[in-house]
Every structure is written in C-alpha cells, then in structure tokens.
C-alpha positions in Angstrom: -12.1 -14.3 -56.5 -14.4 -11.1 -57.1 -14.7 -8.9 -54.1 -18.1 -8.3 -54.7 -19.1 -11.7 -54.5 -17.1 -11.9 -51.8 -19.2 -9.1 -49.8 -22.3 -10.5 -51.0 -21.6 -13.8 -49.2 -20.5 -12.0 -46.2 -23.8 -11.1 -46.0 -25.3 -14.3 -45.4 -22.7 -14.4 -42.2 -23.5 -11.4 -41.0 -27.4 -12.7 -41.4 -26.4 -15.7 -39.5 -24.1 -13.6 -36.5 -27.6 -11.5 -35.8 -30.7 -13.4 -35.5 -28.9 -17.1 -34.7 -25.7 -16.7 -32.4 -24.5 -13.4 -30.7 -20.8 -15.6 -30.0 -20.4 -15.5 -34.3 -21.5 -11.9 -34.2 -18.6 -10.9 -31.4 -16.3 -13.0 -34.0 -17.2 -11.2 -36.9 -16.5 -8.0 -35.4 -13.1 -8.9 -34.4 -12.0 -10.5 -37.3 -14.2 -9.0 -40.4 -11.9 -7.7 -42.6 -9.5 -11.3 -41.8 -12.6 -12.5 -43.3 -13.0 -10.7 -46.0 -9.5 -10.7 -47.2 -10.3 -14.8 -46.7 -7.8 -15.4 -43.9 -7.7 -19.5 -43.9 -8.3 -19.6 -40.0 -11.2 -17.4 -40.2 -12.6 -18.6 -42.9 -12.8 -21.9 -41.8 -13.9 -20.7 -38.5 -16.5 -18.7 -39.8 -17.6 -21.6 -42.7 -18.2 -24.0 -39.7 -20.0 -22.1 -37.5 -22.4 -21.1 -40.2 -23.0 -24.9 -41.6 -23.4 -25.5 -37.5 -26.4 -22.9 -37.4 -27.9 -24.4 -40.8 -27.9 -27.9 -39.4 -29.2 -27.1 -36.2 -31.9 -24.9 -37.5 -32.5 -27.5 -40.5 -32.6 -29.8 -37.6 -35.1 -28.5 -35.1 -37.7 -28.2 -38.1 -36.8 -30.3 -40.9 -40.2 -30.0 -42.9 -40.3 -26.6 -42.4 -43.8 -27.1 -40.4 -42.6 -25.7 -37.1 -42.1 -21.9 -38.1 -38.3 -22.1 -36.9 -36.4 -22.1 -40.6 -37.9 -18.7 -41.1 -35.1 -17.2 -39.7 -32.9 -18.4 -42.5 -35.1 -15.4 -44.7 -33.5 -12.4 -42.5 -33.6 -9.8 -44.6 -34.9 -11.8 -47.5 -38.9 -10.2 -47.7 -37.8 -7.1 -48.8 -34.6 -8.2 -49.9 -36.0 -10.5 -52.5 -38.6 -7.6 -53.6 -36.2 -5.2 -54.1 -33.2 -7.5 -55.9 -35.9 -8.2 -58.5 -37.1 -4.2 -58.6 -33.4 -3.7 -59.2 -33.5 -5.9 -61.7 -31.0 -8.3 -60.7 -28.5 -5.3 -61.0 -27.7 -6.1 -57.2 -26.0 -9.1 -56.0 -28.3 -11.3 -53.7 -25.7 -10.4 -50.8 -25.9 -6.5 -51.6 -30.5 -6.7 -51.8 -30.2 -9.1 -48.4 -28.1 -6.3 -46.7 -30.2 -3.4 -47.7 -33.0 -6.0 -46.7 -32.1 -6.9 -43.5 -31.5 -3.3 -42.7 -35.1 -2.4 -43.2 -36.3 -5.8 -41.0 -34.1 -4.1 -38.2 -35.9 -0.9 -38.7 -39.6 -2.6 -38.9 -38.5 -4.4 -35.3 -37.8 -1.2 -33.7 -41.0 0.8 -35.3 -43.3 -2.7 -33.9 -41.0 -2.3 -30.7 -39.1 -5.4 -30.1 -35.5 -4.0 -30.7 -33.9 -1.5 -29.7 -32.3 0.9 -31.9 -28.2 0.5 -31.0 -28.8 -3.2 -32.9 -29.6 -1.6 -36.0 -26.2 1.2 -35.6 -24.5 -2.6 -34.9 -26.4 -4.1 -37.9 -25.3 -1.1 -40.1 -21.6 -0.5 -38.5 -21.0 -4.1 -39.7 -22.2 -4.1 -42.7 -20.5 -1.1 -44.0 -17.1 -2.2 -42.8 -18.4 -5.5 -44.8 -18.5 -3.1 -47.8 -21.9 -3.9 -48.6 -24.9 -1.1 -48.5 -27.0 -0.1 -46.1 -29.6 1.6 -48.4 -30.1 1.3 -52.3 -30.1 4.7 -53.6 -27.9 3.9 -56.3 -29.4 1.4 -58.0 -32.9 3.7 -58.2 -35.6 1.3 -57.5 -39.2 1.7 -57.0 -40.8 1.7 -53.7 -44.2 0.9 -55.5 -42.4 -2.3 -57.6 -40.5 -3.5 -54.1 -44.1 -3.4 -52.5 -46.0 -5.1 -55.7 -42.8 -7.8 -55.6 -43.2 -8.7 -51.7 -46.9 -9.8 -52.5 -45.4 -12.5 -54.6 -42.8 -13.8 -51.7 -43.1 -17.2 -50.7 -42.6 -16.3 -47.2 -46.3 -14.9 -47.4 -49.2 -17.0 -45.5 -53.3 -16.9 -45.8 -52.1 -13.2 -47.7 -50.1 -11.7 -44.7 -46.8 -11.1 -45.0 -43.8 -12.5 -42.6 -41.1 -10.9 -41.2 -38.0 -12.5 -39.4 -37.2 -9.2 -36.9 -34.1 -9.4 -34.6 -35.3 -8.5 -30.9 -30.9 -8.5 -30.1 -27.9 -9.5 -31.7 -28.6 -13.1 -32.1 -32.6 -13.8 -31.0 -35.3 -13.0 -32.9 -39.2 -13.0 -33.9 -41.5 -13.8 -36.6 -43.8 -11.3 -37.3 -47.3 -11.5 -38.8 -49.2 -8.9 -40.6 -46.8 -6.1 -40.5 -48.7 -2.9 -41.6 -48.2 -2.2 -45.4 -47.9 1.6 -44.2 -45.4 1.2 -42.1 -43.3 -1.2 -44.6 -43.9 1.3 -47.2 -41.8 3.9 -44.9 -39.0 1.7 -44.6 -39.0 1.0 -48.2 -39.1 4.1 -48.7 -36.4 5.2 -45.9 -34.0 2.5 -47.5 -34.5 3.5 -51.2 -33.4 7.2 -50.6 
C-alpha cells in the first residue's frame, strides 16, 4: 500500500481524535506510528472507533438539518479550496491537514481555543508525516479564497467553519471575516 495514501487517510483520524473524541486523540498519540505502519490491533482499534463517531454523528442528525454533521468538514473549507488551487497535486488527506491547521488558527484569532491545541494539532500531524503548511505545492492565496466561495459548506453567502474549542469539542462558526481568513491562508501557504 502507498504511504502517502496511507498519511492522507490518517488524516481523517486525526480529524476525527480532535473535534469528536479526546479518548481517540490520547490513542493516537500513543500508538501513531503502530498506526501508520498498520499494526492489525491498532488498526482495527482505530477503524472502529472512527465508524463509531460517523454513526453517532450520522445518527444524531441524519438529514443533515440539525447543524451537527458539520463537524465531519474539519478542515475541509479551506482544505477543499486549496486541494483544487493545487490542482489536485495534493492528496485530499495532505489539503485536509494543511486545512485543518488553518481552522485551528481561525479558532484561536476568534478566541475559542487556546493556542497549545494547535502545537498538539501540528505535533501530530507532522509525526503523521503529513504537512502543516503548503509551501511546496505554490498555491494561490487569491485562487484558495475565490475556491471557498464555491464550498458547499457556505449558507445565505457566509461561510462555515467547524473550529475546535479543545481536543475533542468544537464550534461552528458563521461569518468568519474574509480578512482574517485571508491571513491564515496566507500564513499556511508560505
């Protein structure tokens, strides 16, 4: 199996283990690289305790009507945006990483998070082997912006944001100020 694809996915986990369930996010950072090197007893582990999130999230709003399956799209605003400025060139894991990096920084610029999550967030994900900015694949601050206007996860024209407020709660968060995104674009991109 490719080890890139293998990081990518580890993404999602990771994304799981810090807005859904602080217990996964302790596990992870015992057992990360058992993970990655796709120890059978971890993986399984960690395989059921991210299908048990899904349903249960799934579960507690299953038309998507209650605001609560948002937090499956950590990461995935400017994520999204910026896998498509790259030009697919990133993985989805490797644009979701860098993405939820920059959701981390937006929650402690709007002050709901405090800023040892994000040295957790990053410390993970570089042992992960996946980036915490995207300086090398030379994207476009100005295409990432134009590419979040088209994100799903935009309502009535403001854009949403799932921001972690600790490892393992979180908030949605309306209307986030395009100058402030724009710095954290920008921040992540260089």
């Amino acid at each position: 199996m490719d080890a890139r694809e293998i990081r990518s996915g580890t993404a999602e986990v990771i994304k799981y283990s810090f807005v859904c369930d602080a217990a996964l996010n302790a596990y992870l950072d015992k057992h990360l690289e058992d993970l990655i090197s796709l120890k059978p007893a971890v993986l399984s582990h960690v395989v059921y305790e991210c299908y048990r999130i899904k349903v249960s999230v799934v579960e507690q709003d299953e038309k998507d009507d209650k605001g609560q399956r948002i937090v499956l799209n950590f990461g995935h605003t400017i994520g999204h945006a910026l896998e498509m400025a790259a030009h697919y060139k990133m993985t989805h894991g490797e644009a979701i990483s860098v993405g939820m990096v920059a959701a981390t920084m937006i929650a402690i610029e709007v002050g709901v998070c405090a800023p040892d999550v994000l040295e957790k967030l990053k410390g993970l994900l570089t042992r992960a082997g996946l980036p915490i900015s995207a300086v090398k694949w030379n994207v476009s601050a100005a295409e990432i912006m134009q590419n979040m206007q088209h994100d799903k996860k935009f309502s009535d024209g403001r854009n949403r944001f799932v921001l972690p407020t600790a490892v393992g709660d979180w908030v949605e968060q309306r209307g986030v100020d395009n100058s402030l995104i724009r710095r954290v674009v920008d921040a992540v991109i260089s």
